[in-house]
N, C-alpha and C positions, 0 to 999 in steps of 0.2 A: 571463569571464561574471560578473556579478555575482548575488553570493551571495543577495541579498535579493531577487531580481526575481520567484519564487514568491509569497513574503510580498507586495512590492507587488502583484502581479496579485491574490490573494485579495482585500487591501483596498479594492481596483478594482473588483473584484464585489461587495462590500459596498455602494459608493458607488452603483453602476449599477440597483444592485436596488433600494434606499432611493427612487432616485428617478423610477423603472419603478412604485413601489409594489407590489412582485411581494413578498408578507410569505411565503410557503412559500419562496420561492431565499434569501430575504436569512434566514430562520430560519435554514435548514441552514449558509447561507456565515458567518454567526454562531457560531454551534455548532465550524466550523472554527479561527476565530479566538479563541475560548475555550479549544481543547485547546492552541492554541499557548501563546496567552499564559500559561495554567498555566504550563506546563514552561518556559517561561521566566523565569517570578517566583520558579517552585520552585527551578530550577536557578540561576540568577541568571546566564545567558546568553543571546544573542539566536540561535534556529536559524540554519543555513545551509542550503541547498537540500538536500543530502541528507539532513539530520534532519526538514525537512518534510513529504520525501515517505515516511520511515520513519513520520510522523503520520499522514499521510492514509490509508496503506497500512494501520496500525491499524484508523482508523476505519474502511475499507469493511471489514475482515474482522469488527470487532464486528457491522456491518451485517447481514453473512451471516447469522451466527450468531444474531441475532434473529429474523431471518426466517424462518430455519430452526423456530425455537421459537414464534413466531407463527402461523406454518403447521400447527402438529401442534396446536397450541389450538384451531385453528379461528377465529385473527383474521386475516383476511385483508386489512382496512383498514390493520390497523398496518404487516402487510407489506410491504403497497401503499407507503405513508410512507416506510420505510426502505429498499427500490428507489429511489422518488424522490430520496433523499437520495445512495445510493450513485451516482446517473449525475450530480448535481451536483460531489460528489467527487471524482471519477474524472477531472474537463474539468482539475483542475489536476496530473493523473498525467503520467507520462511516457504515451507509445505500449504498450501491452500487447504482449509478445514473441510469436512466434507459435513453436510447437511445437518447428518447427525449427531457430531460432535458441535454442532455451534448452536443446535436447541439444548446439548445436555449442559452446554454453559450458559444460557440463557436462564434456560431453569433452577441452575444453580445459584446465577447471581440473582432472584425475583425471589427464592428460599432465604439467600442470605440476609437479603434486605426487607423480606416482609412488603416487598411492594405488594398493592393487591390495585390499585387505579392507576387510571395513566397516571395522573401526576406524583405518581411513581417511578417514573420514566427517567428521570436523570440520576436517580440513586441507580439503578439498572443498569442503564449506561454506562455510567462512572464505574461499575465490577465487570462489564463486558468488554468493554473498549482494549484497556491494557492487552485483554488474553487473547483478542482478534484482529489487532493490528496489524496491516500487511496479510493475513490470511483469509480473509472475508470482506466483503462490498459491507460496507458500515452501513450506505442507504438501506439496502437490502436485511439486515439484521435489526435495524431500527424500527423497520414495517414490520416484522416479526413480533420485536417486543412490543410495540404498540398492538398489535394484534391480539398478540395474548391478554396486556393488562386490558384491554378495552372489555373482553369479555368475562371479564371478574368480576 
């Protein structure tokens, strides 16, 4: 698989949008292509698909968390914006895990590692994280594992 085919499909939707004149997709798909390029000028590397979707994965969760803070203001339009942004985001995600598939990796990586205590909890991690990047709220899978090792 080639590493850059994320990167080209974003710029793809940059091209598509520019000439749809669709100015709110091609902002946001811009906006994408700015966090990259940072971290690659800063880093002085060009990503590969699994540091992209650690990017995009950022960006919807900053997302949340404005919303969130949007919502308690009483701006409902900005919120509005950053939904909108997160479901353009999102088309370059992998598939979102579904419940069940993110315990049977859980379980898999607390087997692999013999964790049995929290402080268990970073070897677990460090086998989960790679497989759920981009397709699962990490907060959310982290109160999991912690849930499980706690009652061991």
């Amino acid at each position: 698989m080639n590493e850059n085919n994320l990167k080209k499909q974003i710029q793809a939707t940059v091209i598509r949008a520019m000439k749809a004149k669709d100015k709110p997709r091609l902002g946001t798909v811009r906006l994408i292509m700015a966090a990259i390029k940072q971290i690659e000028v800063d880093e002085r590397i060009e990503l590969d698909n699994t540091r992209l979707i650690a990017v995009l994965d950022k960006m919807v969760k900053q997302r949340r968390e404005s919303i969130q803070q949007y919502q308690a203001a009483g701006r409902d339009e900005l919120a509005e914006q950053e939904l909108f942004e997160i479901g353009i985001i999102q088309e370059f995600l992998p598939q979102p895990l579904t419940p069940t598939e993110i315990e049977t990796i859980i379980n898999d990586a607390i087997s692999q590692t013999g964790a049995s205590t929290i402080k268990d909890m970073g070897k677990v991690m460090g086998k989960v994280k790679p497989q759920i990047i981009g397709r699962a709220d990490m907060g959310e899978v982290s109160g999991k594992i912690k849930a499980i090792l706690s009652t061991n």
